[in-house]
Every structure is written in structure tokens, then in C-alpha cells.
C-alpha positions as CSV (number, residue, x, y, z in Angstrom):
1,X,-34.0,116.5,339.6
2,X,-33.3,118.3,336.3
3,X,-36.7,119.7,334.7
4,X,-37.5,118.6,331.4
5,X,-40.7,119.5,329.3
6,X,-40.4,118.1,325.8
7,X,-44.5,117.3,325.3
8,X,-45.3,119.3,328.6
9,X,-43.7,122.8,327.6
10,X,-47.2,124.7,326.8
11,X,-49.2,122.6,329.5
12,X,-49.0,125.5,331.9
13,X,-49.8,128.5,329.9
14,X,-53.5,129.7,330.1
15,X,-55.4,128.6,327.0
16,X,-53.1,126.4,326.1
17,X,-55.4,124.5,324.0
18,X,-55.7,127.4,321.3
19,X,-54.1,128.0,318.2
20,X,-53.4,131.2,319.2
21,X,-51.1,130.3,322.2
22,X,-49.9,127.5,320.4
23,X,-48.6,129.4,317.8
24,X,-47.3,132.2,319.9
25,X,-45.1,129.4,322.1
26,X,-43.3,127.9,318.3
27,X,-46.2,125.6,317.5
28,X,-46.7,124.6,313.6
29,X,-43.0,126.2,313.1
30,X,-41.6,122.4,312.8
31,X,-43.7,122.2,309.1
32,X,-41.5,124.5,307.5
33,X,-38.9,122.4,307.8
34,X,-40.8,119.4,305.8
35,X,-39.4,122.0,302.7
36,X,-35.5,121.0,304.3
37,X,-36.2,117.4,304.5
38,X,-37.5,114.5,302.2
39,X,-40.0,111.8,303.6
40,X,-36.9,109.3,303.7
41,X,-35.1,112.0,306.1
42,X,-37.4,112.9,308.4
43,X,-38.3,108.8,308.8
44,X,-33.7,109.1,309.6
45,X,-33.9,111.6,312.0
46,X,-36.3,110.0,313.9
47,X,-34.2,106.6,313.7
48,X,-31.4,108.3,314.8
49,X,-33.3,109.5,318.0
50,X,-34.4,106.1,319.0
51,X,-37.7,107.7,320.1
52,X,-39.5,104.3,321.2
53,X,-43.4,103.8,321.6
54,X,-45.4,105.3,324.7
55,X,-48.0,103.6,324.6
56,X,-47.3,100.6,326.2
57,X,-44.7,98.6,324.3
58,X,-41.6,100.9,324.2
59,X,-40.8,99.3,320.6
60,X,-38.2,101.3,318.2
61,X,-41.0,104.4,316.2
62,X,-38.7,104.5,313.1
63,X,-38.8,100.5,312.7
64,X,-43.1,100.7,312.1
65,X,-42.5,104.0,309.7
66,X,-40.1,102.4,307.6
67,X,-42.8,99.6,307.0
68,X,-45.0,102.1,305.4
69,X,-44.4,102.4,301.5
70,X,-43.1,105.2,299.6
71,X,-44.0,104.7,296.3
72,X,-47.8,104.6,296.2
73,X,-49.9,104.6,293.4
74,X,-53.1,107.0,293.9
75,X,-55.5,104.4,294.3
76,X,-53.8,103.2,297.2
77,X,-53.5,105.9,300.0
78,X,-52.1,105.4,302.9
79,X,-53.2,106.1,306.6
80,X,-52.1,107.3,310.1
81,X,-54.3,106.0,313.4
82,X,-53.8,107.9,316.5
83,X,-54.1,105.6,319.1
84,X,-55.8,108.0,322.4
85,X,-58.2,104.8,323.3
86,X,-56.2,104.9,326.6
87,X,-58.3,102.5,328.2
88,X,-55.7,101.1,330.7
89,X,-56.3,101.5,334.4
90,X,-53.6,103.8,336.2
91,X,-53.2,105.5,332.8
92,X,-54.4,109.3,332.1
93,X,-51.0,111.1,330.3
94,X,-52.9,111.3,326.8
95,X,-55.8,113.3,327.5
96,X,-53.3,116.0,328.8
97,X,-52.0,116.3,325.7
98,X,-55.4,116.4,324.5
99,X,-56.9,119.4,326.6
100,X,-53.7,121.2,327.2
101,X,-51.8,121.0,324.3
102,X,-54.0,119.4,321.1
103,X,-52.1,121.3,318.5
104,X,-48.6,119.4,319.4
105,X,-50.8,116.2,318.5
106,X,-51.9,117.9,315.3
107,X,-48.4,119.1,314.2
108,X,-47.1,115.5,315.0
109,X,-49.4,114.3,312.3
110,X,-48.8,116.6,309.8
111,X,-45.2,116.0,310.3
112,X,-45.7,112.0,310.2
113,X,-48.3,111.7,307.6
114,X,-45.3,113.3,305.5
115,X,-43.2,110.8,306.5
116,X,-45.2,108.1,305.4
117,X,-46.8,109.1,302.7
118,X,-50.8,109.5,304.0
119,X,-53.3,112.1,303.2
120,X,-55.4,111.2,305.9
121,X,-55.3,110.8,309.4
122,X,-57.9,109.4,311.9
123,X,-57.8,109.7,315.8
124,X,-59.2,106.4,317.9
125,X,-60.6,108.3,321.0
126,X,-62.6,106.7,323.4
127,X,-66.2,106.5,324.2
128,X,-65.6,107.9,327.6
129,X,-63.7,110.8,327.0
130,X,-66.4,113.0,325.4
131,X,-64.8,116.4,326.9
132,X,-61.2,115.8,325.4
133,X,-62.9,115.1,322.0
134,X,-64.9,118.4,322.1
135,X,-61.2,120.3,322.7
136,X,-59.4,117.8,320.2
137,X,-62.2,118.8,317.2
138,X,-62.1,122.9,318.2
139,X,-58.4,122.5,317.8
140,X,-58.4,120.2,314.6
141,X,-61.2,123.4,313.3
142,X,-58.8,125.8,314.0
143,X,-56.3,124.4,312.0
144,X,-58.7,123.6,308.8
145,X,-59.7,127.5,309.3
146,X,-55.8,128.2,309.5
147,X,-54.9,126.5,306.5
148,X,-52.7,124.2,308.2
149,X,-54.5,120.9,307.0
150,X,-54.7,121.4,303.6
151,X,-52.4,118.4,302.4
152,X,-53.6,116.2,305.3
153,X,-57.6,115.7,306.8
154,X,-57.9,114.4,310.2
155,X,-61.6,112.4,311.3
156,X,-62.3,111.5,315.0
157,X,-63.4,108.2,315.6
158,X,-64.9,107.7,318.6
159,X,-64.8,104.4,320.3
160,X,-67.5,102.6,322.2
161,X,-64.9,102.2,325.2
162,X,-63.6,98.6,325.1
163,X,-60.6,98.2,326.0
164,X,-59.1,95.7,323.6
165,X,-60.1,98.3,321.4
166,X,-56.2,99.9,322.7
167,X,-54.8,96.8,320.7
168,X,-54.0,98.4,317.4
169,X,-55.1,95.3,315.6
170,X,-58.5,95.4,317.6
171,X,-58.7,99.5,316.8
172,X,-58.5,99.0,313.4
173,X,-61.1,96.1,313.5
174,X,-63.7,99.0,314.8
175,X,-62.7,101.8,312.6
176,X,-63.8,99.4,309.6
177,X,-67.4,98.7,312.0
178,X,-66.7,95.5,312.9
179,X,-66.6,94.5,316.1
180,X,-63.3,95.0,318.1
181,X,-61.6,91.8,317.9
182,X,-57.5,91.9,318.0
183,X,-56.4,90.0,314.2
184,X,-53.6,87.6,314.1
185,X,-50.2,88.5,313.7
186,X,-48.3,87.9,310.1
187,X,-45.3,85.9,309.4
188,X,-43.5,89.0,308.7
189,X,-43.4,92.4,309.4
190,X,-45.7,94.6,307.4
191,X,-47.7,97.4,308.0
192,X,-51.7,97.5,309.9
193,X,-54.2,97.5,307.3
194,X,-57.2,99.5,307.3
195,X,-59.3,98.4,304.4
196,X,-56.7,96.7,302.9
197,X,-54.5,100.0,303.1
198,X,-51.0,100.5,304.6
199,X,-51.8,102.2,307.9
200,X,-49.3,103.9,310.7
201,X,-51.0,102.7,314.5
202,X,-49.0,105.4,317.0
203,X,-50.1,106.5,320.7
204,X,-50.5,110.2,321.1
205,X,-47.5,110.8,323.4
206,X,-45.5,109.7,320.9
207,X,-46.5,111.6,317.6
208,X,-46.4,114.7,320.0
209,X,-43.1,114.0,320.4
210,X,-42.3,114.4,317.0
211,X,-42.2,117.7,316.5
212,X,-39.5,118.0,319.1
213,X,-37.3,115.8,317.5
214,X,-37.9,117.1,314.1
215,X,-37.2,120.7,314.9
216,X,-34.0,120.6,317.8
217,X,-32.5,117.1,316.2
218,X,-31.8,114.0,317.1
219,X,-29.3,114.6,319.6
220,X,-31.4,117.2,321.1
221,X,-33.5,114.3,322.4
222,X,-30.8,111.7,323.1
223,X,-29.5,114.4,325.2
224,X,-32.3,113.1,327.7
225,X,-32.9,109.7,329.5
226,X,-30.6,106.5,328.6
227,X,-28.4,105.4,325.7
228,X,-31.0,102.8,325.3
229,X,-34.1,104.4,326.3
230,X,-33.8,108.2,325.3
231,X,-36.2,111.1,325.9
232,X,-38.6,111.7,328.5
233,X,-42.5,110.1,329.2
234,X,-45.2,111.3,330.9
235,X,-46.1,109.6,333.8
236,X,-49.1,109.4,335.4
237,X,-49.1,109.0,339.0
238,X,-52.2,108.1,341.2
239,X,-53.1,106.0,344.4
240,X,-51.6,106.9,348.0
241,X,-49.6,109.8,347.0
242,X,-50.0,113.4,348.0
243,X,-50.1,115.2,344.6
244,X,-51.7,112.6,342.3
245,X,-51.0,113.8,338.7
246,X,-49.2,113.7,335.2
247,X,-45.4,114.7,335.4
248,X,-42.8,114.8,332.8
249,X,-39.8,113.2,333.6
250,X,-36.5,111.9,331.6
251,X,-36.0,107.8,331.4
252,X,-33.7,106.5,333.6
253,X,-34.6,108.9,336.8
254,X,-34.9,106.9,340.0
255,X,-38.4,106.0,341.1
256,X,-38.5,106.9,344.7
257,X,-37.1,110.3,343.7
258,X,-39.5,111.0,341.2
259,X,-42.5,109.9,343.9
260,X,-40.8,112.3,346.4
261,X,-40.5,115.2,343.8
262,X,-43.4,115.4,341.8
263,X,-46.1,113.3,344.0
264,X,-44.8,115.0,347.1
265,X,-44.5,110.9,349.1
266,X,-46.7,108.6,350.4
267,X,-49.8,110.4,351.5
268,X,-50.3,111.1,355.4
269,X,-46.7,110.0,355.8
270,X,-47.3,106.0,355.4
271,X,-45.7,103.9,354.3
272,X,-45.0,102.4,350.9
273,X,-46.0,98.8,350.1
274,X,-46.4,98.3,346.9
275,X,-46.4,100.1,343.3
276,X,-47.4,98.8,339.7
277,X,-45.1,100.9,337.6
278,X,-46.9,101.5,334.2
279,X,-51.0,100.5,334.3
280,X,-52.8,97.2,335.5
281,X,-51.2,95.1,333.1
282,X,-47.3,95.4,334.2
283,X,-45.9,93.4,337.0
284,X,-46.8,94.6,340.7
285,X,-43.4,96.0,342.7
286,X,-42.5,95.8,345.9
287,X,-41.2,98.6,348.2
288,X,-37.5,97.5,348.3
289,X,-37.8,96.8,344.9
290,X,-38.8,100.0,343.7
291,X,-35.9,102.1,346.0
292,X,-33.5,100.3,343.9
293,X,-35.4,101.0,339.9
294,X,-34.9,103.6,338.0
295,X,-37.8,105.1,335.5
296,X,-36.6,103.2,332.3
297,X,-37.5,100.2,329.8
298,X,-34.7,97.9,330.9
299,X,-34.8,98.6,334.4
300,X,-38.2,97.5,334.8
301,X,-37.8,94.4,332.6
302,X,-34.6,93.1,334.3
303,X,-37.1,92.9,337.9
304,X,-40.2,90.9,335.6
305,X,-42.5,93.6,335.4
306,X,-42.4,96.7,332.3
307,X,-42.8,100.4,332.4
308,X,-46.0,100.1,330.1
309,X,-48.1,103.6,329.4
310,X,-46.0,104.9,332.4
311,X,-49.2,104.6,335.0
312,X,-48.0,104.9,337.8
313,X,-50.3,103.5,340.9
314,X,-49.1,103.7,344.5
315,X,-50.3,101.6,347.4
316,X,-49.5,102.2,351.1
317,X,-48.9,99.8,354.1
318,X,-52.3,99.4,354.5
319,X,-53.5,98.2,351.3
320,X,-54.9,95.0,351.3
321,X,-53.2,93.3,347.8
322,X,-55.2,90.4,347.3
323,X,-58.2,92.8,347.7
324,X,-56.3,94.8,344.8
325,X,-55.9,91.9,342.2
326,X,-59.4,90.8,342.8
327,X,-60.1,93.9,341.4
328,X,-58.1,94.0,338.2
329,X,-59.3,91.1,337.9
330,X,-62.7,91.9,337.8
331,X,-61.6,94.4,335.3
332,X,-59.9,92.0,333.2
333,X,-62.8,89.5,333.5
334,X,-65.2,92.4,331.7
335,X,-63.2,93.3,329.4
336,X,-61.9,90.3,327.6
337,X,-63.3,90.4,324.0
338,X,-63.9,86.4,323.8
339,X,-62.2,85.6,321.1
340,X,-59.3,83.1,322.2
341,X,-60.7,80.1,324.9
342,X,-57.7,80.7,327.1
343,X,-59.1,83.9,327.5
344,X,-62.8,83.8,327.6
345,X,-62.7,81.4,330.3
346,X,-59.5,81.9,332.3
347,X,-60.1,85.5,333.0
348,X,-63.3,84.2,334.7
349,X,-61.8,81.5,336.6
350,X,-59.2,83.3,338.3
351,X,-61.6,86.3,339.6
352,X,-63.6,83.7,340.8
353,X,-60.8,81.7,342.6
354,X,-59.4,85.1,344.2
355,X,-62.8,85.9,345.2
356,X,-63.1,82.6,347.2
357,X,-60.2,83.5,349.1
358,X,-61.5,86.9,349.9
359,X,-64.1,84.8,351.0
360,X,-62.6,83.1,353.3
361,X,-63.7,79.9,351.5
362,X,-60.6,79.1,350.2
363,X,-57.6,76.8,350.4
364,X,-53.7,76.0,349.5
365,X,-54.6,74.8,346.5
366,X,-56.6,78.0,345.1
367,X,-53.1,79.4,345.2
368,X,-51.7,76.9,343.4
369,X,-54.5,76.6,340.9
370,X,-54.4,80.5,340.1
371,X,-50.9,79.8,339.1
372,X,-51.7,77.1,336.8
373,X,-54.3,78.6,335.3
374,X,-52.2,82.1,334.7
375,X,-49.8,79.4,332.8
376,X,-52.2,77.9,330.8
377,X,-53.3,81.4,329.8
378,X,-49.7,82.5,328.8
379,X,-48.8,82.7,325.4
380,X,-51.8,80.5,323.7
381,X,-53.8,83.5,322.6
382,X,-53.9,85.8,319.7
383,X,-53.2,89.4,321.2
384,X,-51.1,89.6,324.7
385,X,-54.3,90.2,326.9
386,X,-54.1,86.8,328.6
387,X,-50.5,86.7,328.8
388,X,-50.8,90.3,330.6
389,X,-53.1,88.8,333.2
390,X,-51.2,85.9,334.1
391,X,-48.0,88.0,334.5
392,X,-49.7,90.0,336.8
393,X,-51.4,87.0,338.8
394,X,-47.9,85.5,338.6
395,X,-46.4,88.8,340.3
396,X,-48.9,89.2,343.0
397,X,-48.2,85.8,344.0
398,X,-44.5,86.0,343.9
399,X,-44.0,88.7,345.6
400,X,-47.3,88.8,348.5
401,X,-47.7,84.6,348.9
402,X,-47.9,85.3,352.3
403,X,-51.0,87.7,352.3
404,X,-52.5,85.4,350.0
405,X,-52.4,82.6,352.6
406,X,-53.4,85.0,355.7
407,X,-56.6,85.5,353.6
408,X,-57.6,82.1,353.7
């Protein structure tokens, strides 16, 4: 399997975190060509590399920069949110980039708040990862002290860990102190707003992959993964695997061989059942499905499921998967913000309905009715939270009917 480290490269040097290393290992260099290159052009190089989304939804980067405007009057800034809520279960890639390498984040903003225009830059971290926020700030002091943020400021905010607080719509919602409620959509496409500003929403992964892309070229990166999904992710593998962990790897390399390189197999030498390919919300796999799928968007979306944040969780033979949906469920049940009726009430009613047939209090027609209910939840709310759930349900179903009706 060919090695490639594009956000990775300085993960394994000690003190990796410090300007110092950073700096000796090329970090910051990529700014001096922001004197080579005008907003327009670096927004064009990073078209032409087709680097898509990591943090979930895989969309084209260049398509939400271009959104942003150019000509701005002063009284109208614009802004860039860092998205590191990273609140999905299975998912753990960002806060690597975070404690090992916090100035490639750093010199991703600089390099997009250019792009777009923004003099200021805020990072949505979650409540839960206190540690990684005590790095992230050291690092973004070290750079004030450098004199490396002097045309851009970059704030913190920490989260109160919800998880529809990942939605950027939602994130946004408790920047401005209001509770974290996703917004609905607009007719067209336009740009997030954060106090009636023009605001950038990006993961983390992705501005760190910025720099790359901005300093080698385009090509550079298309050199890596698929014509249609270029580059590399970081995947973060965990479950019943021998070397749980976060792994860089191109798009389009073949799951089992990824497993068998970096995670070392199935742990104790089982067998493997199951896999959800990209956190909770992504469509559950089977074994013979996942010998045949390779590591990319359109892979994963031809077989009903999605490579999401790239959280990679890995069940064995003797994993028990209506036990496992009962507890995303639960999860999902928690978590919902309330907002949308669908929602509110049909995240509740399915845990419960999974839960009778752990129960052994169940019937036929639970089956049945978790369907319906995962329909009536599709597509009939404002963010895709419900939709996620009943995709899931849906794929549990499909794909381990008959475990479902042993239960009962």
C-alpha cells in the first residue's frame, strides 16, 4: 500500500505541536506565497484540486469559498468557523491534527481567511475536548508572539458538547448564544451568516489540507486518490481491530487492505461481521460487502451507505447488531435538539421499539413499524438528523432482518 502523509507528515516528530518543529519541518512557508497569488487564485487552485469536505459531506471546498464576497465594504467583515465540534461517534481524526500538528490548522486559516476576504477566524471546539483546546490556544500564542497573526485573529469557542452543534447551521446558532438549533436552508446558495456576516463553515481536516495544496499545486494532490475523489483522509479506525487508531490513507484504497495494514485485522483472529464505514450516521456494511469497497465517496454511495468523517468502526462475528443499533439509538434519542416533530418524537419511538425486542417483548410488526417510522422521519425535517437515523435503521434492517427476528 503506497504511504501517503499530506495532513499526517509532522504527526510523528516529537513536539510536534510546537512552533518550533513546525517551522523546522516547512510549516508557515505556504504564506509567502499569498505575495504570488491573488484571493481569486488561490480560491482557483483549490478548484482545480477538487479538494472535497472531510467532515462529513464530501461536497466540492471551492464551490462554499466562491460564495464568500470579494468586494467588502469595512463595515461588513467577513468570517471563517472551524468546525472541530467532532461530536460523531466512531470519529476522532480532528483532535490529531489538534495535538499533533495545530500549526497546519493555523496556516490553513491564514491561507483561507485570504482567500475569502476575513480578518477573523473562530474555532467551534467542543466542550469535551478541554486538553486539545489547551494545545490549540498555546499554539495559536505562539503564533501571535511570532508575528504570524497579525492580518488575521483567531478566538476559541468552546462548545457545550451537543452534537447538533456539528451542523454548521446549529454551530453558528451557539457562537451568536443562542441555543444550538440547525436554521433552515435558503432558496439559493449563499454563504452562513454569523451576525448577519458572510461566514466560511470548514472542518479541520480540511483547512489543514490547504496548505498542501497551496504550496505543491493542484496536481500535486490529484496525484492521490480518484479522478472524482482526489487526496487522501484520515481515517479513524476503532472497534474489533488490533491497532485501533487514526491512519492516513489515499481515496479509493480497498477497505479490507487498509484494515489489514494499518489496523493489523480483526482482533484475536475473528471474524468480520460487520463495519459502519464513516461514524454512526452512515449506512451499516456487511462483511462481503466491504471485501468488495474501496475507501472513496462514490464507492460507498453506490452500496446505500457514505464515507462520512471517515470513522471507521469494526464489529466481529460475535457482535450482537440489534444490541448495536439500540445503542445508537440511544445516542440519537439524547441528542436530538427538538426542533422538528419528526424528530423529537421518532428518535424516541424507535429506541423504544428496538428496546422491546431486546426485551424479548417484541413481535413481527415492531420490525415493520421501525421501518415505517424511519420513513416517516426521512426527509420532513430541517437539518438531515432524522434522515440520518432512519438510513441507518433502514440499513440494519436490510442487511441483519434475520437477527432482528431471532431476538424476538
Amino acid at each position: 500500500m503506497r504511504e501517503c502523509k499530506i495532513v499526517s507528515r509532522k504527526f510523528d516528530l516529537k513536539n510536534s505541536f510546537t512552533l518550533t518543529v513546525s517551522q523546522a519541518h516547512g510549516g508557515y512557508k505556504t504564506l509567502k506565497k499569498l505575495k504570488e497569488y491573488s484571493p481569486v487564485e488561490i480560491i482557483h487552485i483549490i478548484k482545480d484540486a477538487n479538494l472535497r469536505g472531510k467532515g462529513g459531506g464530501g461536497a466540492p471546498v471551492a464551490g462554499k469559498w466562491e460564495l464568500m464576497p470579494q468586494d467588502q465594504e469595512h463595515d461588513k467583515p467577513s468570517f471563517l468557523a472551524v468546525n472541530c465540534d467532532e461530536s460523531e461517534p466512531g470519529t476522532f481524526k480532528d483532535r490529531q491534527i489538534i495535538s499533533k500538528d495545530p500549526h497546519l490548522l493555523i496556516e490553513g486559516i491564514l491561507i483561507t481567511c485570504y482567500a475569502i476576504g476575513a480578518k477573523h477566524a473562530y474555532i467551534y471546539i467542543r466542550g469535551e475536548y478541554h486538553q486539545y483546546q489547551k494545545i490549540l490556544q498555546a499554539a495559536i500564542d505562539e503564533a501571535y508572539e511570532a508575528g504570524l497573526l497579525d492580518a488575521c485573529d483567531i478566538t476559541i469557542h468552546r462548545g457545550a458538547g451537543a452534537y447538533i452543534c456539528g451542523e454548521k447551521s446549529a454551530l453558528l446558532e451557539s457562537m451568536e448564544g443562542k441555543r444550538g438549533h440547525p436554521r433552515l436552508k435558503p432558496k439559493q446558495k449563499e454563504p452562513e451568516w454569523y451576525f448577519g456576516h458572510p461566514t466560511l463553515v470548514n472542518n479541520v481536516e480540511t483547512i489543514s489540507t490547504v496548505p498542501f495544496i497551496v504550496e505543491n499545486g493542484a496536481d500535486a494532490y490529484r496525484a492521490y486518490g480518484t479522478e472524482q475523489s482526489p487526496g487522501t483522509l484520515l481515517f479513524a479506525m476503532s472497534g474489533h481491530v488490533e491497532k485501533p487508531g487514526v491512519y492516513e490513507a489515499e481515496f479509493g484504497t480497498s477497505m479490507m487492505e487498509y484494515i489489514n495494514h494499518y489496523g493489523g485485522g480483526i482482533k484475536n483472529g475473528k471474524r468480520l461481521k460487520a463495519l459502519i464505514p464513516g461514524g454512526v450516521s452512515c449506512g451499516v456494511l456487511t462483511a462481503e460487502e466491504v471485501e468488495n469497497l474501496t475507501l472513496d465517496y462514490e464507492a460507498l454511495r453506490s452500496i446505500g451507505s457514505s464515507l462520512g468523517t471517515g470513522g471507521m468502526i469494526i464489529m466481529d462475528e460475535d457482535t450482537c447488531m440489534v444490541s448495536v443499533l439500540k445503542n445508537i439509538l440511544e445516542f440519537y434519542h439524547e441528542e436530538s435538539c427538538g426542533q422538528c416533530t419528526p424528530c423529537r418524537e421518532g428518535t424516541g419511538w424507535v429506541d423504544k421499539l428496538v428496546g422491546k425486542i431486546l426485551d424479548k417483548r417484541g413481535s413481527k410488526e415492531d420490525i415493520d413499524k421501525l421501518l415505517e417510522v424511519a420513513d416517516t422521519m426521512n426527509g420532513k425535517t430541517i437539518c438531515v438528523f432524522a434522515p440520518s437515523v432512519s438510513k441507518v435503521i433502514v440499513s440494519f434492517i436490510e442487511r441483519f432482518r434475520d437477527e432482528f427476528e431471532e431476538a424476538l
